[in-house]
N, C-alpha and C positions, 0 to 999 in steps of 0.2 A: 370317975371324975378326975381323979389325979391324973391319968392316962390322957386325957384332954389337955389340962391346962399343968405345966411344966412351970418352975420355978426360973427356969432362965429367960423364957417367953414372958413371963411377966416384968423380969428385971429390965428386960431388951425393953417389953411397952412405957414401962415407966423413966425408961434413960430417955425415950425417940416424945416421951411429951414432957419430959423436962426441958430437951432441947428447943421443945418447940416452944413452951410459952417463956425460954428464955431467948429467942430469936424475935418472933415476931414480932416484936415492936420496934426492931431495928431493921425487918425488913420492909416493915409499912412505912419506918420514917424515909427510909431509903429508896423506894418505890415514888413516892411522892417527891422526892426531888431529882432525883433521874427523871421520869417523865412528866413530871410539873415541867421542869426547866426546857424537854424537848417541845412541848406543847407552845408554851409561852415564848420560847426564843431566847432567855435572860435567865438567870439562877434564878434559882426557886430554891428560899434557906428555910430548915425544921429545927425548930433545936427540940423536940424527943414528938413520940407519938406512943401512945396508951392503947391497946386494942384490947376491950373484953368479951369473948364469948358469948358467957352465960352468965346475966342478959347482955345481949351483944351492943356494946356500945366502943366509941371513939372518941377520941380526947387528943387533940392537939395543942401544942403550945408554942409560941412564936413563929408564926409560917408570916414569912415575907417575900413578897413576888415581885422581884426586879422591873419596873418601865422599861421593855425592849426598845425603845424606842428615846430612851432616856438613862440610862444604866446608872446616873450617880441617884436614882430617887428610886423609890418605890410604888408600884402602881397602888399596892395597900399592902398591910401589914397588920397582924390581929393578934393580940394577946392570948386568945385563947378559945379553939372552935371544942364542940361539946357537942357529938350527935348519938342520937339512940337509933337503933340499926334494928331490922324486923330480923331475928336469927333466922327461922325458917327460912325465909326467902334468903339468905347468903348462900346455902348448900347448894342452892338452883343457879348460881351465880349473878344473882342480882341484887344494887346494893340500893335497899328501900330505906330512907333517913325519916323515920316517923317524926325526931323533931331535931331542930338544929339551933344551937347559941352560938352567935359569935359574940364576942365579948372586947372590948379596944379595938376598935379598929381606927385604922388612921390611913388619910388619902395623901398621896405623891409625899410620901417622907422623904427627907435627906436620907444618905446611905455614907457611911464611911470610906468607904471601899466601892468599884464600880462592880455591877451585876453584868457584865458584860458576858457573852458565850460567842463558840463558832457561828451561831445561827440567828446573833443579835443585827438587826439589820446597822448597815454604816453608814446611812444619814437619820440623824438624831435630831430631835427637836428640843430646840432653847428650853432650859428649865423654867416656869414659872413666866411672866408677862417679858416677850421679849419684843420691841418698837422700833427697833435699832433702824429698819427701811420704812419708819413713817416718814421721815424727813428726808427731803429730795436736797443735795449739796448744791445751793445757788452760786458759790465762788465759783469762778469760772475755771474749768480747765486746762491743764498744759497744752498751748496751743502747738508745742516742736513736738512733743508726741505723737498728735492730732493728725498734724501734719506729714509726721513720717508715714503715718497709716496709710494718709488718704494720696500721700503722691504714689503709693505701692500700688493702691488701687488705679488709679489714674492711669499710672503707666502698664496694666495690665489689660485695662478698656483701649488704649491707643496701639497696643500694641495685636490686639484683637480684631481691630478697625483697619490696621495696616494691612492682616493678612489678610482680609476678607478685598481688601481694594488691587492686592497683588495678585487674588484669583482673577477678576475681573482683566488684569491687566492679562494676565497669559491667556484668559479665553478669547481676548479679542489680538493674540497672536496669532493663536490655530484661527481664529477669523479670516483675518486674512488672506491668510494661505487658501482659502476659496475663492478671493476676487479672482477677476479676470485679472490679470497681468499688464503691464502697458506692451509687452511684445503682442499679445492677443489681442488688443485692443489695436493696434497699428494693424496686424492681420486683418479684422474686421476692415479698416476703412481702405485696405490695397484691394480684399475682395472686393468691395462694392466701387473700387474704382476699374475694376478689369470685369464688373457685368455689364457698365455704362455702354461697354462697345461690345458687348454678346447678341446672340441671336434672340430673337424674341423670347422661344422655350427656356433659353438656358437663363432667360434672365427672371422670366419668371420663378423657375424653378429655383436657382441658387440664393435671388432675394427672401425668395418661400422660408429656405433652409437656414440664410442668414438672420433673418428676423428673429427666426425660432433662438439660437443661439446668443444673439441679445436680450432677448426677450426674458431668459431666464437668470443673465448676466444680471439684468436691471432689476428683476427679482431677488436677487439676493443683495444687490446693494441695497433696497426697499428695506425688506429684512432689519440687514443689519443698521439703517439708519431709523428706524423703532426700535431695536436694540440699544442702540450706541442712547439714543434719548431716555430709555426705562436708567441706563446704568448711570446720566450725568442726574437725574435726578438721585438714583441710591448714594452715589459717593457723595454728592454734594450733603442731601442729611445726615450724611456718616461723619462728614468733618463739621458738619455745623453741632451735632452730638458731640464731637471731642470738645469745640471749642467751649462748649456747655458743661465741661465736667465738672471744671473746679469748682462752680456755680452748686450745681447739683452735690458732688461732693460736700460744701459748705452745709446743706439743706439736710445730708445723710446725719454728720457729724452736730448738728446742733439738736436735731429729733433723740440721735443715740446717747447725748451729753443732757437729755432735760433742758435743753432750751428753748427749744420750738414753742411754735405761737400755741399750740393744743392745750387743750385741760388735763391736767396729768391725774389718772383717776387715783387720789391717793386712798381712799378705803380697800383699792384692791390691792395698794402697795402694803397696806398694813395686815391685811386677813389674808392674802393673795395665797401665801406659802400654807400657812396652817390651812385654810380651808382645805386646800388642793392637798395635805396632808389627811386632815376629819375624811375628805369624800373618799380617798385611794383605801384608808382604812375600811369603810363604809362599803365602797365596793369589792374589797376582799370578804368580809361579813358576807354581802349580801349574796356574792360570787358563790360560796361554799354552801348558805341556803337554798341556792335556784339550782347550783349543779345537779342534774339529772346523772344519777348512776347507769353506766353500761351495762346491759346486759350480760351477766356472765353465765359461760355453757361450760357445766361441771363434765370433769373427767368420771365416766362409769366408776363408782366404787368410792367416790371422792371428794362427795356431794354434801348438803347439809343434812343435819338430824329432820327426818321429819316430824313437825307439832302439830297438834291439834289447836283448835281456837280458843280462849277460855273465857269462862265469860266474863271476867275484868280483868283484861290482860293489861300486865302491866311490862315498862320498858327497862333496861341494863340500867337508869340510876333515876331518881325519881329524891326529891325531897318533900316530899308533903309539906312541912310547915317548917319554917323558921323563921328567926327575930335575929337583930344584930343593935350594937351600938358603941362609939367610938366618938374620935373627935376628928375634925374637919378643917383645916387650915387653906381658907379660902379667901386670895387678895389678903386684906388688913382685917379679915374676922376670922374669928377661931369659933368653931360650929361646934354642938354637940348634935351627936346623930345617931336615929335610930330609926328602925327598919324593918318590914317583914318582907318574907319570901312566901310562895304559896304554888304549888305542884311545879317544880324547876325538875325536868324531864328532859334524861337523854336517850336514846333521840327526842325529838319533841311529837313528831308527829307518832308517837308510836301511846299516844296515851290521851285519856279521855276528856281533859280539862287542858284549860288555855295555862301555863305558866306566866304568872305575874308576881310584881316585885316592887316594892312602895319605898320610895327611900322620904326624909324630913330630916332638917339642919335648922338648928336654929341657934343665935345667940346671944346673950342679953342686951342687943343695941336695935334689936328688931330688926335685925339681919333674919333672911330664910331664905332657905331651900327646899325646892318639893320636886317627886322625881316620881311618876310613874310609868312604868312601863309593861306592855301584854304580849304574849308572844303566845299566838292562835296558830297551832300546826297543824289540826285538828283536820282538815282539806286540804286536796293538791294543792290549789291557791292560797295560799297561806296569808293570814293579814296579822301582823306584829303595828304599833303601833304605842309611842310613847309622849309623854307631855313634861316640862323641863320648865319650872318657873322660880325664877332668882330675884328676890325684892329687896330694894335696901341695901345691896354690900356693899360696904366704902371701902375708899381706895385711900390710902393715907400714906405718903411718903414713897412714893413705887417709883422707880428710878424707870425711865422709857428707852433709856441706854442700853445697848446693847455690853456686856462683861461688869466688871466692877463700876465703869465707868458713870457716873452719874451727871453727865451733862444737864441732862433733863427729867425732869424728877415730876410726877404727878402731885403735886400735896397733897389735894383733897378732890374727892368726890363721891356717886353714889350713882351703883348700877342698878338700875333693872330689864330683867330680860326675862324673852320667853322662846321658848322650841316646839313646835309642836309638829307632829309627823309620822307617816304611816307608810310599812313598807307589804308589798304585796310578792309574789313568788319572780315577777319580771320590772315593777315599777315602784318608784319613790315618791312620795312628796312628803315638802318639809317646809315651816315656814319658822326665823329665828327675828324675833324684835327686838333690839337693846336698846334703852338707853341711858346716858351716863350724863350724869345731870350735874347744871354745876363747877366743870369743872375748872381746876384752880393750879395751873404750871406754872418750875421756876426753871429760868435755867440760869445753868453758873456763868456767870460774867466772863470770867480767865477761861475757860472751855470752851464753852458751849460755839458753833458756830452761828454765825449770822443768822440761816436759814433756821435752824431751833429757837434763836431770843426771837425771832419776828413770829414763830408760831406760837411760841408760846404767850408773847401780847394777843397774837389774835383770838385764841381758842379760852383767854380769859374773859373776852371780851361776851362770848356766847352763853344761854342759857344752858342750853345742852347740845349734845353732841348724837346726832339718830342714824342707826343702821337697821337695814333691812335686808336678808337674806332669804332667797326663794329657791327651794331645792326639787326638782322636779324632770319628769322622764323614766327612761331605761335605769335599771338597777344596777347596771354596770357601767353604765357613763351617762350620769345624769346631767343635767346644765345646771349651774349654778350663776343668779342673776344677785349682782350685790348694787344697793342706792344706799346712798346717805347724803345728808347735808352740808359733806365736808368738801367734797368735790368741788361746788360751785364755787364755792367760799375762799376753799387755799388757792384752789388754780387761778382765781381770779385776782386775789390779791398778790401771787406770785409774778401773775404775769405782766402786774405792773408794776411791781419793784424791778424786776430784772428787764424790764422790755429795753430800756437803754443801753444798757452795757451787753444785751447779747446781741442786738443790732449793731453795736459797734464790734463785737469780736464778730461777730460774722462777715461783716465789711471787710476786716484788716485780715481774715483766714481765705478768703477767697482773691483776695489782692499779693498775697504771700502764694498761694498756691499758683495761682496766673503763675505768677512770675519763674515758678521754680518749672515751672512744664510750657512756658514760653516758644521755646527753641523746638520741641518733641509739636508741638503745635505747627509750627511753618512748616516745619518738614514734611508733615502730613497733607498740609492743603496744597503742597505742591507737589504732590502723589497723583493728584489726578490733574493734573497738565496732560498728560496722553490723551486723553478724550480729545482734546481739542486737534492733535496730531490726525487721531482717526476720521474728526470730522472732516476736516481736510481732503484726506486719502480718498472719503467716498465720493465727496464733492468732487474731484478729478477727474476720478475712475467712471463717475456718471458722465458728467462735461464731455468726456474725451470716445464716448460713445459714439456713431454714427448715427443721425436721424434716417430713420430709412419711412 
């Protein structure tokens, strides 16, 4: 026995597990923020990590996960995660979470500092309610600006219209130079005055010959006088187009400035960006669910372990059960929240039950929140499917301003909304109802523009304010259809406050433009003066034909 086990091999085993269990908690903490943070795109901060053995458990304290997509806040943040781990199953490399606490948790926190990484994406979304593009600016625009634009363009279309009128002009050059000639044309009528006195053959014969030779002279003047007609009709709508620019121009510049007679849809000005944010996110999600893996063909020798089937196979991370609870700062309510988890499986489809996750907020003004979600991987077609219902949160004092800025400021009101929607391995649908009842705008006198005090008298004047979002189709570019009752309402009361003064800036921008492209105009319409030259030319050249 002593011949066995040596007194340095022991010393050696007990220095390699002192090492170890004074390591590993720094390499778990360090682990998880390394590839937390490559995962997520944004730091991923730990302050320590606990791992025990025997019984194998885990203990985390202050894990906070950067908003990629927001770096001064945090997507959450938790006081304190607490899981019991199956030890057997670790040696197998699989980490089975028989049960999990999270303990504080807290949604989109401030950050001191930004969480920002190489791999955090570089268009960020506004922290918290940003409105800043509900309000379309009714003052009217620098029209010398306006103007410099639209004369650039202008003279870009005339100068467009010129070449296309100078090809015309050299193809009926080379035209030309196919007529007969008037020396040919004198030829013709000396022949046919020297068969007058021929012999009968020769007169038959040579009129034969000379016919032919007119005959296709006058063909091609035909030709080209269908020609010369197709082209006074093209240049004539070419210069009647120029003379139209400034017009159209005017027409371009009041559509692009928000002036035009249209309804301007503003719920899509307001949700336009974030949605089209939610869905891109959405279809990344769903992109990474539906990818179908390549076929991969192993190198002889290089291949995987082969397993056997077992009869409850289980997958690489699996959390059977957990509970959470924290607090929730949402609009003008502060939620407390709590939550269970129930078989969260990665992969998902590699395990026998649907993973679901129940979230509830509530807070003592009868605010709430309820959040289910199922995620069924269980089949190729996978069907995930969640429901999102918000009652009651007021809005109190919410500035609609974009930055510190509070031109326009929400007082009061009170939302309710709904989400509900299901996604399959190729398609979406989703339908999201809100509404916000009530509500009560100020804006600052000394600030605020025109176009925000006239919204905000109007949208006072409303019971509520309704949207309706319908999400549906392909899973990777679905349609997204938005209505509301704001639409008919601002566009129509906009279009009659402004309808005078943008009739009159449209008059005095198209009376300005005339003027400045006046001269580039005449010049143009007397570009095709040559048509009339050519008319002429065939008109002659026929004329001066022989009748035979």
């Amino acid at each position: 026995m002593a011949n066995w086990i040596r007194s340095w091999g022991i010393a050696l085993f007990a220095m390699l597990a002192l090492i170890w269990v004074m390591s590993v908690d720094w390499l778990v903490k360090r682990t998880i923020i390394i590839y937390g943070s490559q995962l997520n795109g944004a730091q991923v901060e730990l302050e320590s990590a606990d791992l025990s053995l025997w019984p194998a458990g885990l203990q985390l304290i202050n894990l906070r996960v950067t908003d990629a997509y927001n770096p001064m806040f945090n997507s959450f943040e938790v006081g304190a995660i607490t899981a019991t781990l199956d030890s057997a199953l670790l040696l197998r490399r699989q980490l089975i979470v028989e049960q999990l606490d999270i303990v504080d948790v807290r949604i989109n926190s401030p950050r001191t500092h930004s969480g920002a990484t190489k791999d955090t994406p570089t268009t960020a979304e506004s922290a918290g309610f940003d409105f800043s593009d509900f309000v379309p600016d009714i003052s009217l625009p620098d029209m010398d600006i306006l103007l410099a634009d639209a004369q650039q363009q202008v003279n870009a279309e005339i100068t467009e219209i010129e070449q296309q009128i100078e090809g015309v002009e050299q193809r009926w050059r080379n035209n030309i130079q196919q007529l007969p000639s008037k020396d040919k044309v004198v030829g013709y009528r000396d022949r046919w005055d020297k068969l007058s006195s021929a012999s009968f053959m020769e007169k038959i014969l040579g009129a034969k010959k000379l016919k032919g030779e007119i005959s296709n002279d006058l063909k091609v003047i035909k030709t080209f006088k269908k020609q010369l007609k197709s082209d006074r009709v093209l240049i004539s709508e070419q210069i009647a187009r120029a003379k139209g620019l400034p017009g159209a121009q005017a027409d371009r510049v009041m559509q692009s400035s928000g002036l035009s007679d249209e309804n301007i849809a503003f719920v899509r000005s307001i949700t336009g960006e974030k949605i089209n944010q939610w869905v891109s996110r959405a279809k990344g999600f769903g992109g990474s669910l539906s990818s179908e893996d390549a076929e991969l063909t192993h190198v002889r020798g290089q291949g995987r372990w082969v397993t056997f089937l077992e009869d409850n196979p289980l997958p690489q991370l699996l959390i059977r059960r957990g509970q959470f609870n924290g607090r929730l700062q949402l609009a003008s309510s502060n939620m407390s929240v709590t939550g269970t988890l129930s078989d969260i499986a990665y992969p998902l489809e590699e395990y026998s039950q649907p993973a679901t996750a129940v979230v509830i907020a509530k807070d003592n003004r009868n605010a709430s929140l309820v959040l289910k979600v199922t995620l069924d991987h269980r089949t190729a077609d996978f069907n995930d499917s969640f429901n999102l219902e918000i009652m009651n949160l007021p809005f109190n004092e919410m500035s609609l301003s974009s930055g510190s800025e509070k031109n326009l400021v929400l007082k009061t009101s009170t939302l309710n909304f709904t989400a509900i929607g299901s996604a399959s391995k190729s398609t979406v649908i989703a339908n999201v109802v809100a509404k916000l009842s009530d509500p009560k705008l100020q804006a600052d006198p000394a600030r605020a523009t025109k176009s925000e005090q006239w919204i905000a008298e109007t949208l006072n004047l409303l019971d509520s304010v309704d949207l309706q979002v319908d999400i549906s189709g392909a899973l990777k570019d679905p349609m997204v259809d938005i209505t509301s009752n704001l639409d008919k309402i601002l566009a129509a009361g906009l279009k009659s406050q402004m309808s005078t003064q943008a009739d009159k800036f449209k008059q005095q921008f198209t009376d300005k433009l005339g003027q400045q492209t006046s001269g580039q105009l005449t010049d143009l319409s007397a570009k095709g003066d040559f048509l009339k030259d050519i008319q002429a030319l065939l008109n002659d050249r026929k004329a001066a034909m022989p009748s035979l």
